[in-house]
N, C-alpha and C positions, 0 to 999 in steps of 0.2 A: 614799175610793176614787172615789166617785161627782165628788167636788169636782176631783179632779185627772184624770179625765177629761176634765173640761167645758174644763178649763183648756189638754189638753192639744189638743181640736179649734178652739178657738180661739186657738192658737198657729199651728195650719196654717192657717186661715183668713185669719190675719193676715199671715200669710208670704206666702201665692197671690195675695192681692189687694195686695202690694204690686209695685211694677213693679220689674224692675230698671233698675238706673241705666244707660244707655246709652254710651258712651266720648265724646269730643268732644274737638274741637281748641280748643286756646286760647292765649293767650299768657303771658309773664312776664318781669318785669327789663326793662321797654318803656320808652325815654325820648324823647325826640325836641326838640332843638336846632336853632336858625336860628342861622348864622353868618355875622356882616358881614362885607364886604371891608373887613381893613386893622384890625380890630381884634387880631388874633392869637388866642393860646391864652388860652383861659378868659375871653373877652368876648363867650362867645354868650350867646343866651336858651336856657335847659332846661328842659324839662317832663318830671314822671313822667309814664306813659300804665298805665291799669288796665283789663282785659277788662270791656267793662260800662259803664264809665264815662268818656264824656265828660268832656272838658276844660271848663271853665264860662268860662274865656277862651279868645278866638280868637287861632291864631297871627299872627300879622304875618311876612311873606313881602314883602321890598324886593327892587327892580330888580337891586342885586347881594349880594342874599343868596344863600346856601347854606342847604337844609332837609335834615337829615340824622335819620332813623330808625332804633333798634337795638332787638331784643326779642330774646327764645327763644321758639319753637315751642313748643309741648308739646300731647301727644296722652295723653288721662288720666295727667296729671301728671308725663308722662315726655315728656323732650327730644328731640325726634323732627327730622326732616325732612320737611315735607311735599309733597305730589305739584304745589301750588301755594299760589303766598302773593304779593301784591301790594297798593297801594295804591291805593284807587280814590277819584278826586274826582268830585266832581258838582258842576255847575253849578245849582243849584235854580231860577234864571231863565231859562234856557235849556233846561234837564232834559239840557247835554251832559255826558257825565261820560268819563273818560281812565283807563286804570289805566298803572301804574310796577308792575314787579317787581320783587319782594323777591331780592337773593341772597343764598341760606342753605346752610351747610353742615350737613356730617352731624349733627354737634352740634344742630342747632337754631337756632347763633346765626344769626341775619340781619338784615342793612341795607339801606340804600335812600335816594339818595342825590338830590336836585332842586333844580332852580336856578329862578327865574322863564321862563327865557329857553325851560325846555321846556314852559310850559306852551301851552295854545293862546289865541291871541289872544282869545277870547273871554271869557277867564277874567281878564283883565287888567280886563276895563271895571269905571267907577265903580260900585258899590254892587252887587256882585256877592257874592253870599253862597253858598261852598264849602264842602260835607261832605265832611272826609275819612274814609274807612274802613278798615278791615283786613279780607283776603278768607284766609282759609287753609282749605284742605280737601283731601283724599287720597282714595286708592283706601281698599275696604274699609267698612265699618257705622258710621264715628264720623261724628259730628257736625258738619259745617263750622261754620266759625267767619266773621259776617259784621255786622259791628257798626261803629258812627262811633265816631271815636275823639275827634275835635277839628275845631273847624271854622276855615279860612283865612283869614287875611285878605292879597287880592293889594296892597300899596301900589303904586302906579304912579307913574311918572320924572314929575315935574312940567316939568320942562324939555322932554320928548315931546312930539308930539299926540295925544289919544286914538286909539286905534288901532280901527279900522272894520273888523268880517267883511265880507266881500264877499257876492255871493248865494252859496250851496252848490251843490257841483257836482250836480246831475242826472241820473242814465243814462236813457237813453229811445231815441225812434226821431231818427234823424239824416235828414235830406235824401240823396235818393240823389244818389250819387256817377256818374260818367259817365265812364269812363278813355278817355284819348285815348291811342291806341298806333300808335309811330316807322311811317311808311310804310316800304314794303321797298325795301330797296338799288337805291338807279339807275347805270347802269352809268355807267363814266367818260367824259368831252368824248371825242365820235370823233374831234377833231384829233390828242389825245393819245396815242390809241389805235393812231393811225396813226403816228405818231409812232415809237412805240415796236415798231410791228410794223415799220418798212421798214427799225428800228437792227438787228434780230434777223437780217431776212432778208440785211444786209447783211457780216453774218458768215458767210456759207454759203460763198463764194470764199474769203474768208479761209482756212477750215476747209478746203475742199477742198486749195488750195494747200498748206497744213501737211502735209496727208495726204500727197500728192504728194511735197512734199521729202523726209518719211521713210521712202519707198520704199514707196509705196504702190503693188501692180502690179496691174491691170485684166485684164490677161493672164490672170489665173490665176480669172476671174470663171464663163468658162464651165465650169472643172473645179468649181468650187467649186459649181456651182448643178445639173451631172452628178451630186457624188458625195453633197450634199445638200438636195435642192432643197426640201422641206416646211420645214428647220431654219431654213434662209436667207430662205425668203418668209415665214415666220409672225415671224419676228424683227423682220425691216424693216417689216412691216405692223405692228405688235405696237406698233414705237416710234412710228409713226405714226397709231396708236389710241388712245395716250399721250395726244401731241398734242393729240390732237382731242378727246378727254375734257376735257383742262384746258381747252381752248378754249371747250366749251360750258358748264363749271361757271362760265366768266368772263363767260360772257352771259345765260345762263338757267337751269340746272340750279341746285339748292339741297345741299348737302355730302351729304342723304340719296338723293339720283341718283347723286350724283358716285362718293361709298365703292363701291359694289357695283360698278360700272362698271368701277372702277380696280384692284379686288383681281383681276376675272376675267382684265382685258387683264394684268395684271402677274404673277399665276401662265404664262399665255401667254408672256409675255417671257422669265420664269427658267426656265423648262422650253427651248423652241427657240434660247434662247441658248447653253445650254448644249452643247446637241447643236452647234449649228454651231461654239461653240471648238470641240470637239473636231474637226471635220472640218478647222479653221485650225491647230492644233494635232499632226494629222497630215499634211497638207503639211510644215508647217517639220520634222517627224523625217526627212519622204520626202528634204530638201534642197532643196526649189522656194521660194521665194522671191517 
């Protein structure tokens, strides 16, 4: 009794202090193929790829190869989707490194698919030595996954130049800047201007005469100015306020004078115009002419 006691607290003892296993992401069924231009189906190179375990040879990656990667996901040994999963290279002489996304579906399965031409220039130079890795990790308590899988080898075009980074670009403080901005509107050549004002004023006979021929009758000025004299003078002032608005916006005034000027004289105009048709308008019922 006393034996299987002992036995029985150092079973709990054994059980408490062991940890439990925590979930983690990992991969599986992972190959990864480089394929020439121009040799077709099944003349690539293939490699298995094992979580853990690096490749002991490096890939060779030519000017017009294709490098092409397929695995399944899996999140405690279940084929999952994870929240991210891509490729990352590092440059170890440089310390620049680039990541490629993985695209995966709900399955798990996912590829990833590179050509020289995406890589960055820097990764092309001689004797450049590239670790590639696999990054997968989710939301939730598991474990990301972030391990080298194989390291690169870029061949570069012999028939090329070596290809030269330039200096990197810089953010920092710039030189001020000093804006130079259009002088304001000069008005037009006064010849022009006269020009154009003695073509205007020389239509006024014209107009009058037109008036004239279509029975235009003077006559009927004083009753019209008897039976409405505020409708008739605020009207004719009113067009003549017109006028002289557009004439100042063409010499001096700026659109923000001009608007407000123009709305007041022109409710002026539709209001006493109106009133005097109507007073032209009773004439011609009365019969006068």
């Amino acid at each position: 009794m006393r034996l299987f006691h002992s036995l029985l607290q150092a079973s709990i003892i054994a059980l408490s202090a062991t940890p439990a296993l925590a979930a983690s992401w990992t991969f599986t069924d992972a190959t990864v193929s480089v394929q020439s231009k121009g040799t077709g189906v099944g003349g690539s190179q293939k490699e298995s790829l094992k979580a853990g375990k690096p490749l002991a040879k490096a890939i060779t990656l030519g000017p017009s190869d294709s490098l092409k990667i397929i695995l399944t996901t899996q999140e405690d040994k279940s084929a999952k989707r994870p929240h991210q999963a891509f490729l990352l290279l590092k440059d170890a002489t440089s310390n620049l490194d680039v990541s490629y996304p993985l695209s995966v579906k709900e399955t798990g399965k996912a590829k990833v698919d590179l050509t020289q031409k995406e890589l960055p220039t820097q990764f092309t130079r001689k004797g450049s030595k590239i670790t590639a890795s696999l990054v997968i990790a989710s939301f939730g308590s598991s474990t990301g996954y972030n391990s080298e899988v194989f390291t690169l080898d870029v061949a570069s075009d012999q028939g090329l130049p070596a290809s030269t980074s330039g200096k990197p670009l810089r953010y920092g403080k710039l030189p001020e800047i000093h804006h130079i901005f259009r002088g304001d509107q000069k008005m037009p050549n006064i010849l022009i201007s006269t020009i154009f004002t003695l073509a205007a004023v020389a239509t006024l006979p014209i107009l009058l005469g037109a008036w004239l021929f279509l029975g235009g009758n003077v006559n009927h000025l004083q009753k019209a100015l008897s039976d409405a004299p505020v409708a008739h003078a605020l009207f004719v002032g009113s067009i003549v306020g017109l006028e002289g608005i557009l004439f100042m916006y063409y010499s001096s005034w700026n659109l923000f004078q001009t608007l407000p000027a123009l709305v007041a004289v022109g409710t002026v105009t539709f209001l006493s115009g109106s009133r005097a048709l109507t007073e032209v308008q009773d004439r011609r019922l009365a019969g006068l002419r």
